[in-house]
N, C-alpha and C positions, 0 to 999 in steps of 0.2 A: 559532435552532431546533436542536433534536439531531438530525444525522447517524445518529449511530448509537446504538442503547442495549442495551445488554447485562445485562437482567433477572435476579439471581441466578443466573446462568448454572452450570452442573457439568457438565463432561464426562469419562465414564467410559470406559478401553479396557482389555478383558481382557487379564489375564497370569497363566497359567495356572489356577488353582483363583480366584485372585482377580480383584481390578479394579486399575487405574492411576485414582489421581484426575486427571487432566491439568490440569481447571480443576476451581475447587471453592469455589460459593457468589459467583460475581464480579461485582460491578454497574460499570459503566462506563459513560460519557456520551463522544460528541465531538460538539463545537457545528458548524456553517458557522465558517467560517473561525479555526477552532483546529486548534493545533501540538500535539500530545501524543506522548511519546518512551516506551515503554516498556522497560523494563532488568529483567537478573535475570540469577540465572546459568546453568547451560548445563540443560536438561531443568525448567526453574521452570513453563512453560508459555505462556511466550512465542509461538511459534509455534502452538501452538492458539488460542489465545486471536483470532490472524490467522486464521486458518482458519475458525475459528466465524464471526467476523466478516464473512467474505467468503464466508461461505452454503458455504463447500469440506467443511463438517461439521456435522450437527446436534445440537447439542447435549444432554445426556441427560436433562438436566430446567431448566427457564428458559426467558426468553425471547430473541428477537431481533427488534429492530424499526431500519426505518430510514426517516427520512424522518417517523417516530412511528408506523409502522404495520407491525403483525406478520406477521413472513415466516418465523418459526420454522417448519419442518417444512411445508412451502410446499412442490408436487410439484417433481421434477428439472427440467423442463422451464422453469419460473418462474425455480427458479433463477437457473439459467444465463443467461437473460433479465434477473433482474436485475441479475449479476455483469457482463454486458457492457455493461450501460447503465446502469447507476450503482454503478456502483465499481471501480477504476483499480487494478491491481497493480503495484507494482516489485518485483523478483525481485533477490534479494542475486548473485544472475547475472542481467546484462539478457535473454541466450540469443534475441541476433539471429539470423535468418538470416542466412547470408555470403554468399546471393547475392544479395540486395535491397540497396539504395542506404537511406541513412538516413530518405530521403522515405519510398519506396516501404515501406521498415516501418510506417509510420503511416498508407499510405490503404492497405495490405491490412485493420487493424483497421477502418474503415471500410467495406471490400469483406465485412467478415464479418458485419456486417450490412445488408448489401444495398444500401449507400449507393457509388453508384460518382458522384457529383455531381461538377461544378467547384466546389460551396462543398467538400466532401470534401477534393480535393486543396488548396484556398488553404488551410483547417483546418491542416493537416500543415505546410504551409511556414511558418505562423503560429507554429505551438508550435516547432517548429524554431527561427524566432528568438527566440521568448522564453528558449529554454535556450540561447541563446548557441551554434547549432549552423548558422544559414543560411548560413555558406561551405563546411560541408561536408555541404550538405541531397544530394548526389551522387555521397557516397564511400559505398564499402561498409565493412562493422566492419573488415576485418581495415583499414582502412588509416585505425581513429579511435583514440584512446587508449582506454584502458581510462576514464579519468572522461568523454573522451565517447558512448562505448558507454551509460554511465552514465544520461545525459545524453535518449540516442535513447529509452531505457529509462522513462526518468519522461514525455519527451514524448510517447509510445505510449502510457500509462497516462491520460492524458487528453485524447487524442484523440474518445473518447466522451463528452465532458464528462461525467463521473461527479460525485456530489456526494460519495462517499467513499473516499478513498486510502491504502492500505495497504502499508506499504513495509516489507519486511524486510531489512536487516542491510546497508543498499545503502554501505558505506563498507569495508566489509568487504575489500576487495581494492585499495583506493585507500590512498596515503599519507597524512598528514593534512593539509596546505596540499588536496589535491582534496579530503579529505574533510568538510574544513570547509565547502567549495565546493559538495559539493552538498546540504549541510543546510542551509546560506544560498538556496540555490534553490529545496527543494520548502519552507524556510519561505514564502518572498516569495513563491510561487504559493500556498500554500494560502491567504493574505491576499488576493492579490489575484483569484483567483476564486473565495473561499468555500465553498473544497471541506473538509472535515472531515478530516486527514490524520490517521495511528497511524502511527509510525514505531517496527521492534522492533530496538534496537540497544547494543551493548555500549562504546559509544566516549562514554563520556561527554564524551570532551576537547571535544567538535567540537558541543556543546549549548555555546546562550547561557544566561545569568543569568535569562530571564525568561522559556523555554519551559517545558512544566509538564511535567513528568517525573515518572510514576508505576512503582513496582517491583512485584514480580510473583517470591515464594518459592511454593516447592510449592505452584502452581496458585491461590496468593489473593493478593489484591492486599496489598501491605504496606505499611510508614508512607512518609510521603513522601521523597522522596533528599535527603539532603544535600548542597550541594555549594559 
């Protein structure tokens, strides 16, 4: 089923007398449990492209549906309702707070939407160990590596069980032995809970042979990557 679909989508942002194409004419699909890596070079539109995506912008003509069903220009308050409950951020900075414990990152997401349960808290300690992080489900950031800050960062992002995850640039600050490590990780989650991932990143080293990697020149999608 498609996650997410991205209807001839164009987004336009003034600059000065004119427009900025940002995106321009883009149809895009991610299934349940499909890996897709988008590349391009710096200003292609990559980062809009996440943004339209994740309801953060509406697009200036197209559509957006998810789930198969249209939320383009859908009031703020929807939104944001959707963005919390299905669909999952990693931030190319995880940007924990340093006073929370790695748990406690993950059942405030669940405190924000009003879920204060003990399934809530077992939720948090769960994805904790699925990222390889339950021995230090009780440190705070300053005292986890930067790949397990990483780490806290993807297991917050679906803590709401979202069916669509959006991750920008998350290797970005990591060597490449972690950064291989956690594209190996949000691969084997989006498989094994059938969440729809987009990941927008520049590191091709740290892609397998058989993820689908789509490129992205001034705002349109382009032939497929070689690699």
């Amino acid at each position: 089923m498609k996650v997410l679909e991205l209807d001839h989508v164009s987004m336009e942002f003034p600059d000065g007398d004119g427009v900025v194409m940002a995106l321009d004419d883009v149809s895009f699909t991610v299934d349940g449990g499909e890996f897709v890596a988008v590349t391009g070079p710096s200003g292609s539109g990559k980062s809009t492209l996440l943004a339209v995506a994740g309801l953060l912008l509406t697009p200036t003509s197209g559509r957006v549906l998810l789930d198969g069903r249209e939320v383009t220009g859908k009031r703020r308050s929807t939104r944001t309702d959707l963005r919390r409950n299905r669909i999952g951020f990693v931030f190319q900075q995880p940007h924990l707070l340093g006073s929370l414990t790695a748990r406690e990152q993950l059942e405030m997401v669940a405190r924000l939407s009003g879920d204060r349960s003990a399934a809530a808290k077992k939720r948090a300690l769960s994805l904790l160990d699925e990222v390889g992080l339950s021995a230090v489900a009780d440190r705070r950031p300053a005292a986890l590596s930067g790949g397990q800050r990483q780490r806290v960062g993807i297991a917050r992002a679906l803590m709401n069980q979202p069916q669509l995850l959006l991750v920008d640039e998350p290797t970005s600050a990591l060597d490449h032995d972690r950064g291989l490590a956690i594209i190996d990780l949000l691969r084997g989650l989006t498989v094994e809970r059938g969440v729809g991932t987009v990941v927008v990143t520049h590191d091709l080293a740290t892609l397998g042979e058989h993820d689908e990697v789509v490129r992205i020149v001034d705002g349109r999608i382009s032939e497929p990557v070689a690699r």
